[in-house]
C-alpha positions as semicolon CSV with decimal commas, in nm:
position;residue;x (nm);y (nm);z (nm)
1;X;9,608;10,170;9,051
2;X;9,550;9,949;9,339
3;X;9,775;9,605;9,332
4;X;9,591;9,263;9,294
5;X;9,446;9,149;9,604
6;X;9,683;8,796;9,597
7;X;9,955;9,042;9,630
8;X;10,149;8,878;9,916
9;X;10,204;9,265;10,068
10;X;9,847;9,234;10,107
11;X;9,839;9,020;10,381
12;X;10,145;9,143;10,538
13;X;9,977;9,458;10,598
14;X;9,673;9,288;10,724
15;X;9,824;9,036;10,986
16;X;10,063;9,310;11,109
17;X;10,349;9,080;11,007
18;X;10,518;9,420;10,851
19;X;10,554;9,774;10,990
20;X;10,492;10,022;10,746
21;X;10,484;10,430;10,816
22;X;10,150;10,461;10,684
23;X;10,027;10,847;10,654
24;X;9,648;10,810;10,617
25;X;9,493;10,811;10,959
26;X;9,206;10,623;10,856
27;X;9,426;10,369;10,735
28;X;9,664;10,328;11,007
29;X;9,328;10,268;11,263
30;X;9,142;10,024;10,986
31;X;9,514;9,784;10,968
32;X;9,574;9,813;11,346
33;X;9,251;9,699;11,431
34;X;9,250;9,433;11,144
35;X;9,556;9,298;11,324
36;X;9,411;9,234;11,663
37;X;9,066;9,119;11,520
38;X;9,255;8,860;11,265
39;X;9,495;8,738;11,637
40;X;9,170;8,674;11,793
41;X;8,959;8,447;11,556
42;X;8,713;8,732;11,523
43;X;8,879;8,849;11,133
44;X;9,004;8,572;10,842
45;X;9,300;8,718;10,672
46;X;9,118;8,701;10,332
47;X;8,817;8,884;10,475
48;X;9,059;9,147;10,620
49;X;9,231;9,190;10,287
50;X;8,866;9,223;10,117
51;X;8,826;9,479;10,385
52;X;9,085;9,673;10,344
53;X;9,121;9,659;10,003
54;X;8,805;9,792;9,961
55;X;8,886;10,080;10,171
56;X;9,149;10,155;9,983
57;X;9,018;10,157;9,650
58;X;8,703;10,400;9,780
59;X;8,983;10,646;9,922
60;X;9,251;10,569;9,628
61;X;9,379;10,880;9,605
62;X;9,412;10,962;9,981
63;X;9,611;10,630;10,044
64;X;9,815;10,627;9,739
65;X;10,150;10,739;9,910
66;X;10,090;10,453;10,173
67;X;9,995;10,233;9,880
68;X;10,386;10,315;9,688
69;X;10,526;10,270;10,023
70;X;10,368;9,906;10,081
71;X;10,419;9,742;9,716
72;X;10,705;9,999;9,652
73;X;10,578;10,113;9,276
């Protein structure tokens, strides 16, 4: 189960302001390039949460070990 989306982690991940060793390729592209589009203007964070929460609740079970990682469960 994915954490609520006002987890603070959440944007965190989104904005870059944390490092994690993420696993999941797919992943690791999606929150890289969230980063840059959020420091540009072209991404809000709460769009880029949406985002990315999404992905990962299509692909649960192939980002779960990121997912314990992140919010430490």
């Amino acid at each position: 189960m994915l954490p609520d989306k006002t987890h603070p982690e959440w944007k965190y991940l989104v904005k870059g302001e944390k490092q994690y060793p993420l696993e999941n390729f797919v992943l690791q592209l999606k929150v890289t390039q969230t980063a840059k589009d959020i420091k540009s203007g072209k991404l809000s964070v709460d769009k880029a949460v949406d985002d990315i929460y999404a992905l990962c609740l299509k692909y649960r079970h192939a980002v779960m070990k990121d997912m314990k990682k992140i919010f430490n469960s």
